[in-house]
MARMIGU-596813 format. One line per 10 residues: number of its first residue (from 1); their letters; for each residue x, y, z of C-alpha. Coordinates in Angstrom, 1 decimal, decimal comma. Layout:
<rs>
NUM	a	X Y Z ~ ... .
</rs>
This chain:
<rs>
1	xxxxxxxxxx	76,3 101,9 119,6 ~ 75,3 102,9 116,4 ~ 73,8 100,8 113,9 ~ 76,3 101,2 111,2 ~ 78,8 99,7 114,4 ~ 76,2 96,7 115,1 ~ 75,9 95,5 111,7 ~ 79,7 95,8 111,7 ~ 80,0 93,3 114,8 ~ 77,3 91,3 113,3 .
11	xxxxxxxxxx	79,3 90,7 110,4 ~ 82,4 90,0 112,1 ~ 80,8 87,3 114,5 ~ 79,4 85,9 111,0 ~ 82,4 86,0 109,1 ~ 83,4 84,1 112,8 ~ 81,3 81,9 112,5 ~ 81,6 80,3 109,2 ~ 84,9 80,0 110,0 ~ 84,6 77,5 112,6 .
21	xxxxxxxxxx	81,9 75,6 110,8 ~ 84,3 75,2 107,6 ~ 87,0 73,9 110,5 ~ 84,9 71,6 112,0 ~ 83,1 70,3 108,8 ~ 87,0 69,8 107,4 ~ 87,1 67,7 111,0 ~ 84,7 65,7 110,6 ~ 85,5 65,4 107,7 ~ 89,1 64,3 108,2 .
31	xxxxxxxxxx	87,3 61,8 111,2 ~ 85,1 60,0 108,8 ~ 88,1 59,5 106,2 ~ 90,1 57,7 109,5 ~ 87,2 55,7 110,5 ~ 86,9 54,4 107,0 ~ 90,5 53,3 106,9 ~ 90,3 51,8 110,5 ~ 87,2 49,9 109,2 ~ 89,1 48,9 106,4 .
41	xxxxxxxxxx	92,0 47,7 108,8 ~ 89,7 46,1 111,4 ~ 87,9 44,1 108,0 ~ 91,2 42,9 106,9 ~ 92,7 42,0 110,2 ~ 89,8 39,6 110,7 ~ 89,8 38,3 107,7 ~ 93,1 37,3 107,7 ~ 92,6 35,8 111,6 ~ 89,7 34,0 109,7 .
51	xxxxxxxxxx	91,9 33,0 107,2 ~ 94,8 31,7 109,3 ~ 91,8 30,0 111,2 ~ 90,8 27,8 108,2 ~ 94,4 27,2 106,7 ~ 94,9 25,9 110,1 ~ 92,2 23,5 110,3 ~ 93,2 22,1 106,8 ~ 96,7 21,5 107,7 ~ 95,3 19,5 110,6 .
61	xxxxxxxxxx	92,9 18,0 108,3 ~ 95,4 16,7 106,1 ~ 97,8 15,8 108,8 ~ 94,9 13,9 109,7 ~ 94,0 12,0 106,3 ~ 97,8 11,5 106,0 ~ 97,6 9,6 109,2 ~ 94,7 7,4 108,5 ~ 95,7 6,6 104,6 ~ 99,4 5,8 106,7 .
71	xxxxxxxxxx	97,6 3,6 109,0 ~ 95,0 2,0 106,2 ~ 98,2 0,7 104,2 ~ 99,8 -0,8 107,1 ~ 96,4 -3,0 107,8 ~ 96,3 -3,8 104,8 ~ 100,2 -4,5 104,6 ~ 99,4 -6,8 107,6 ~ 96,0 -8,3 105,9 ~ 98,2 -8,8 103,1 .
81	xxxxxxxxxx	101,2 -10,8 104,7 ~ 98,6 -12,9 107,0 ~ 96,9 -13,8 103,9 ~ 99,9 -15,1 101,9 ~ 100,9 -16,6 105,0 ~ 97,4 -18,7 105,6 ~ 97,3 -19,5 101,8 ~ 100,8 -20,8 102,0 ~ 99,8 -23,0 105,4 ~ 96,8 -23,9 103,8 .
91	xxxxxxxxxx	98,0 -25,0 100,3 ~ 100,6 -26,7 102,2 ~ 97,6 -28,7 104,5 ~ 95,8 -29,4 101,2 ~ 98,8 -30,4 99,6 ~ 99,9 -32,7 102,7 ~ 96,4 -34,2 102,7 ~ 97,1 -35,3 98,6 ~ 99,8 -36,7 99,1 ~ 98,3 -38,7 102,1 .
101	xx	95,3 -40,0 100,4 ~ 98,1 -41,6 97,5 .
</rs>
C-alpha cells in the first residue's frame, strides 16, 4: 500500500471517527436533557405526596379541634344548666329558710 493510499484510509477512519463521537456526544447529550426532566418529575411527584401528606394532617387536625371546641360547649352547656339549676334550688333553700325564721 502506498502512502498516498494509507493517509487516504487514515483520513477516512478519522472522518469515521468524529462521526461517531458527534453521535454519541448528541446522546448523551439527549440522556442528560431526560434525566433532568425525570428529576424534575421525581421532585414534583414528591412534593406533591409531601403536600397531600400535610393537607391531610390538617384536615385531621381541624376535624380534631372541631371536635374538642364541639365537646367544650356541651360541658359547658351542661356546667351551665347544672348551675342555674343549683342557684335556682339554692335561692329557693335560702328563700324557704326566710320565710321560716318570720
Amino acid at each position: 500500500m502506498s502512502v498516498w493510499h494509507e493517509l487516504v484510509d487514515l483520513q477516512k477512519k478519522k472522518a469515521e471517527l468524529e462521526f461517531q463521537l458527534h453521535s454519541v456526544e448528541e446522546k448523551e447529550k439527549s440522556l442528560q436533557e431526560r434525566t433532568k426532566l425525570l428529576e424534575e418529575k421525581l421532585a414534583i411527584q414528591e412534593l406533591e405526596e409531601h403536600l397531600n401528606v400535610k393537607t391531610e394532617a390538617i384536615e385531621k387536625l381541624q376535624s380534631r379541634i372541631t371536635e374538642l371546641e364541639k365537646r367544650l360547649k356541651e360541658t359547658e352547656t351542661s356546667t351551665i344548666t347544672k348551675e342555674t339549676g343549683t342557684k335556682t334550688e339554692t335561692s329557693g333553700y335560702f328563700l324557704s329558710k326566710l320565710v321560716e325564721k318570720e
